[in-house]
C-alpha positions in Angstrom: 191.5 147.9 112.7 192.1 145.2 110.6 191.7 141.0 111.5 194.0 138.8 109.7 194.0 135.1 110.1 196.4 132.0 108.7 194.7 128.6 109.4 196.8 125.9 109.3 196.2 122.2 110.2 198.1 122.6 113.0 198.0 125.7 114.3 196.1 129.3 113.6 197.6 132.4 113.8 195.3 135.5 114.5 195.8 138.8 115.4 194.8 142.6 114.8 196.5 145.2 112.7 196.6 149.1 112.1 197.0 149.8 108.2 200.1 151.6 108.7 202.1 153.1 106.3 204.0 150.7 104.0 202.3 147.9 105.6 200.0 146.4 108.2 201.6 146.8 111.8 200.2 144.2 114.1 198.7 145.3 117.4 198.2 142.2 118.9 198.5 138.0 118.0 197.5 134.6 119.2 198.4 131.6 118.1 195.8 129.0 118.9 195.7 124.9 118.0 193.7 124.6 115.3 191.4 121.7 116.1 190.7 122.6 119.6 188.1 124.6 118.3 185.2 123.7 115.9 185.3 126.1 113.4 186.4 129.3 112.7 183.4 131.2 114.0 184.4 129.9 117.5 188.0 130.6 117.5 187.7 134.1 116.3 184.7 134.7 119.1 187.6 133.7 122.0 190.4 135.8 120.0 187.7 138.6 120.5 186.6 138.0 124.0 190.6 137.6 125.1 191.3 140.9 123.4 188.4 143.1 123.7 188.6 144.1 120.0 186.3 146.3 118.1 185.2 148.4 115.0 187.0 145.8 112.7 187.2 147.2 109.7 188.0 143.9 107.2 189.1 140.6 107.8 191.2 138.1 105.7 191.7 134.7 106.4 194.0 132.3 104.7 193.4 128.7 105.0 195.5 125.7 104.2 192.7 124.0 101.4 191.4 124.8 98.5 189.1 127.7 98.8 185.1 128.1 97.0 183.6 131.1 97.7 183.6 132.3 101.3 183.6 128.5 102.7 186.7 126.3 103.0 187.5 123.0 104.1 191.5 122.2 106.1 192.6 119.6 103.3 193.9 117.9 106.2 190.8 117.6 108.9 186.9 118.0 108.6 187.8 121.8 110.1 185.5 124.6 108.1 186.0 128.0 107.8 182.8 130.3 107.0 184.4 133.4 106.6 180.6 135.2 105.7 179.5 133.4 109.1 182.3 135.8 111.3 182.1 138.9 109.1 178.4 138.8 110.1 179.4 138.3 113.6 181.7 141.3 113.7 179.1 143.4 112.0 178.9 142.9 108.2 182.8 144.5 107.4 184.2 143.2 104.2 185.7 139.8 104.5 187.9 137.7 102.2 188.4 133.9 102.2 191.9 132.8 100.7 194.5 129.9 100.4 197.2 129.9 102.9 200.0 130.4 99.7 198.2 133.0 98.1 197.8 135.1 101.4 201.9 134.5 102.0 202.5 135.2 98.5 200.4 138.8 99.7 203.4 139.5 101.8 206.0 139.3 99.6 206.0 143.1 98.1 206.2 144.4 102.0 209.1 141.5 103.6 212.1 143.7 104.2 215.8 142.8 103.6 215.8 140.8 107.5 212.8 138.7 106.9 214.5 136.9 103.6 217.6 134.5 102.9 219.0 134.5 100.0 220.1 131.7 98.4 220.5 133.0 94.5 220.7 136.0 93.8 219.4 135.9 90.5 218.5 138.7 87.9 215.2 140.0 88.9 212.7 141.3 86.5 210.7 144.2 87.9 208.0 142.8 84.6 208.2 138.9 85.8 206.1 136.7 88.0 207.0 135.1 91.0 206.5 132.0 92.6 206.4 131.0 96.2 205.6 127.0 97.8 206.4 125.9 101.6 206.2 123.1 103.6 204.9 122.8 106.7 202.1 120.5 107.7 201.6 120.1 104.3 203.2 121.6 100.9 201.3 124.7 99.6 202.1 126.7 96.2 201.3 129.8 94.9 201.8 132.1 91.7 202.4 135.7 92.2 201.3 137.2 88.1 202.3 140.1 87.3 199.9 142.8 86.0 200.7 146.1 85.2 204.1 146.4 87.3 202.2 144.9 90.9 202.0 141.1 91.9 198.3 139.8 92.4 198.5 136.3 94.2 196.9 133.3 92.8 196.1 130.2 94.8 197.4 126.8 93.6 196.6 123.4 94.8 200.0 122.3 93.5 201.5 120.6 96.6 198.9 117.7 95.5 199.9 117.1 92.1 202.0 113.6 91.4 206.0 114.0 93.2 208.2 113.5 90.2 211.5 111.4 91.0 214.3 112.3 89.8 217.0 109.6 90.9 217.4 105.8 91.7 217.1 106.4 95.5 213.8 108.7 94.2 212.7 106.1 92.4 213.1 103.6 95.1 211.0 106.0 97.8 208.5 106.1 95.2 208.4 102.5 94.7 208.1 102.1 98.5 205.1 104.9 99.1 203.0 103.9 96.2 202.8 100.0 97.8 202.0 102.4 101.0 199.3 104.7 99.7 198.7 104.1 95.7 199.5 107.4 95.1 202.4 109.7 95.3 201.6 113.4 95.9 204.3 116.0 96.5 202.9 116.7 99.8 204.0 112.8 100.4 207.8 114.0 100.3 207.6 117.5 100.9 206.0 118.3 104.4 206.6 117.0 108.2 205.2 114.1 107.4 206.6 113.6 103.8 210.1 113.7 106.1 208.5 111.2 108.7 208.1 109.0 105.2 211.7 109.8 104.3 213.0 109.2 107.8 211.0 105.3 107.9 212.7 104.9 104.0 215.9 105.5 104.8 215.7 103.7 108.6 214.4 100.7 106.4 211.5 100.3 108.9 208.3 101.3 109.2 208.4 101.6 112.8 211.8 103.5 112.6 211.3 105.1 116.0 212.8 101.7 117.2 215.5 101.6 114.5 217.3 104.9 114.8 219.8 104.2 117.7 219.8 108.8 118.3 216.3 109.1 119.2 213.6 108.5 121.9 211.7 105.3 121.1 208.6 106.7 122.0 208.0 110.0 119.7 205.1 110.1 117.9 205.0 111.2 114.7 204.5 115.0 114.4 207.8 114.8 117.1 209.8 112.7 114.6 210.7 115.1 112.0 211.9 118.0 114.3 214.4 115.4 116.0 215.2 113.5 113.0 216.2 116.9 111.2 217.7 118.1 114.4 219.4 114.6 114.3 220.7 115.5 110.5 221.8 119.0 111.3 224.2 117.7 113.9 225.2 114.5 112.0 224.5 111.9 114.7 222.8 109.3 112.6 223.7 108.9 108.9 220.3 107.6 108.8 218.7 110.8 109.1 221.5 112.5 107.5 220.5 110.8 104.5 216.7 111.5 105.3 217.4 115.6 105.3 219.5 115.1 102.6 216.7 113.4 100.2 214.3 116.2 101.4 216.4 118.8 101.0 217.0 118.1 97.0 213.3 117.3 96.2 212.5 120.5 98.0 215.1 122.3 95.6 214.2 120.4 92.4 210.1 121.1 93.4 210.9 124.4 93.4 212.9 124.6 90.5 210.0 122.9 88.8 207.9 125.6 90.3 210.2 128.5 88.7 209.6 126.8 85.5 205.7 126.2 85.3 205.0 129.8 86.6 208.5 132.1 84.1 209.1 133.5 88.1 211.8 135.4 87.2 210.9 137.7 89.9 211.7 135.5 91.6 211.0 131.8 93.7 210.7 132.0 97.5 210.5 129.3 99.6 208.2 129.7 102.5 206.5 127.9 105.5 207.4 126.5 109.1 210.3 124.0 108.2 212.9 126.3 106.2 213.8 128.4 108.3 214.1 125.3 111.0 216.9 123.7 108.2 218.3 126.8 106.6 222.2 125.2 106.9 220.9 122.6 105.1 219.3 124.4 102.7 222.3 126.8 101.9 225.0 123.7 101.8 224.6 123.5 98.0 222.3 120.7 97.4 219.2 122.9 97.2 220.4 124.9 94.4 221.7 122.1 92.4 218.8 120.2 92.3 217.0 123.7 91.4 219.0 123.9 88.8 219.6 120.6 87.4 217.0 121.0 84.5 218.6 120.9 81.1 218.4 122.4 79.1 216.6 125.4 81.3 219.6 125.8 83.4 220.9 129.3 82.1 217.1 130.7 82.6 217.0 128.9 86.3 220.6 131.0 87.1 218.3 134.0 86.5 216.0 133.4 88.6 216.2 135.1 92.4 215.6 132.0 95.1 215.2 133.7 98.7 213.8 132.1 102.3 211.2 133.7 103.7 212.7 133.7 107.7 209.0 135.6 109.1 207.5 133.3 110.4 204.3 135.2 110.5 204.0 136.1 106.8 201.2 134.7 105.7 199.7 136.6 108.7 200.8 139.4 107.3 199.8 138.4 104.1 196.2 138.3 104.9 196.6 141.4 106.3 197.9 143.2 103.6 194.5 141.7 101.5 192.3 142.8 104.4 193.9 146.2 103.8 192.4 146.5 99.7 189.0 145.5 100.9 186.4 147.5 100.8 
């Protein structure tokens, strides 16, 4: 039996998986808040005493921070993981300790045709490298490199690196986040709370919950961007419309920039929580164009496949399909 984990800032999905033939086939899942636990140690000891499990075989664990060793901090809350710390507890089984991306970018070789959306088709080279980023709680990247015909996933701490604007309404958000926090990181744009900042920007308030005459006055924050975008999707506010818009290019020009850095002519998917939540916007056109808007790289960035990843559990899976090479 193998145990997989993806720890996210919000939430942590666990569960327990037979190896099965052309992937890991889960036997049983949780899905736990992250922080009402103190660590990873603890959670896993209540996943096991809820389920009864033994004999685990190898555990994998992705985490949403930069991982050293077999210790990891969330980038988002004083949360560690010590995977060595449970793999003792369970009886010494070979353990790995990765970056949320890298396990997702694990699962890609196994998704099958009802777990992706396709938004370019692309020319795929079976010889090329991949790419994969999502956001979610925050914005994580990953490289998938190609070595001798089979992907091997490499972690990135991308989603931190400086948001490059591309427009004057960019430039303007830019202007307005840097007075805000001194620094603009992609994750300030691209995440739920990179919309919250897009949703205050384009409500011209800080306290936009009082501005925007569709929603409930008294949402916090992590209930903003679900409402606003459900807002956008409907076209009740032009506000938010414009909010989902914004997002929705710098999402497809971040991941066009993505293609670039890593040659992914295998291919560029776009995982994490909030695509599949937006996927009308995503397919409306202005996701691609900003992809592709990149002169003079625009006939390479035609090539290269773009496809949503729609499981919601696949860096899950991910970890599981690692757990499954360790020995």
């Amino acid at each position: 039996m193998l145990l997989a984990a993806d720890i996210g800032g919000t939430k942590t999905l666990i569960g327990l998986f037979d190896r099965g033939r052309d992937r890991p086939v889960p036997t049983v899942t949780r899905e736990y808040v992250t922080l009402d636990f103190e660590s990873f140690e603890e959670l896993v000891n209540t996943f096991l005493e809820e389920t009864g499990a033994k004999e685990i075989e190898a555990l994998c664990a992705g985490i949403a921070g930069p991982v050293v060793g077999q210790v990891a901090r969330l980038t988002s809350a004083a949360w560690v993981a010590d995977i060595g710390a449970v793999a003792r507890r369970i009886g010494n089984c070979p353990a790995d300790l990765v970056n949320d991306l890298q396990a997702m970018a694990a699962a890609i070789p196994v998704l099958g045709r009802d777990e992706i959306c396709v938004l370019q088709e692309g020319v795929a080279r079976a010889d090329g490298n991949a790419a994969i980023l999502a956001a979610g709680t925050g914005m994580g990247q990953g490289l998938l490199h190609n070595v001798n015909d089979a992907f091997v996933p490499i972690a990135s701490e991308g989603g931190h690196a400086d948001f490059a604007a591309r427009t004057p309404r960019e430039l303007a958000l830019v202007e307005e986040l840097t007075r805000i926090h001194g620094r603009v990181e992609v994750e300030e744009v691209l995440s739920g709370r990179g919309f919250v900042n897009l949703f205050r920007f384009t409500h011209r308030s800080a306290d936009a919950s009082t501005k925007c005459p569709i929603l409930a006055r008294d949402l916090d924050d992590d209930e903003i961007a679900p409402a606003a975008s459900a807002s956008a999707l409907e076209r009740r506010c032009p506000h938010c419309v414009e909010a989902l818009e914004m997002f929705v290019e710098a999402y497809g020009a971040e991941a066009g920039n993505l293609g670039l850095r890593a040659m992914a002519t295998a291919g560029v998917y776009i995982g994490g929580g909030i695509a599949p939540k937006i996927l009308a916007a995503l397919e409306d056109g202005r996701f691609m164009d900003a992809f592709l808007s990149k002169a003079p790289m625009v006939d390479l960035l035609r090539t290269l496949p773009v496809k949503v990843i729609t499981n919601p559990a696949a860096a899950l899976l991910g970890a599981a399909v690692i757990a499954a090479t360790l020995e």
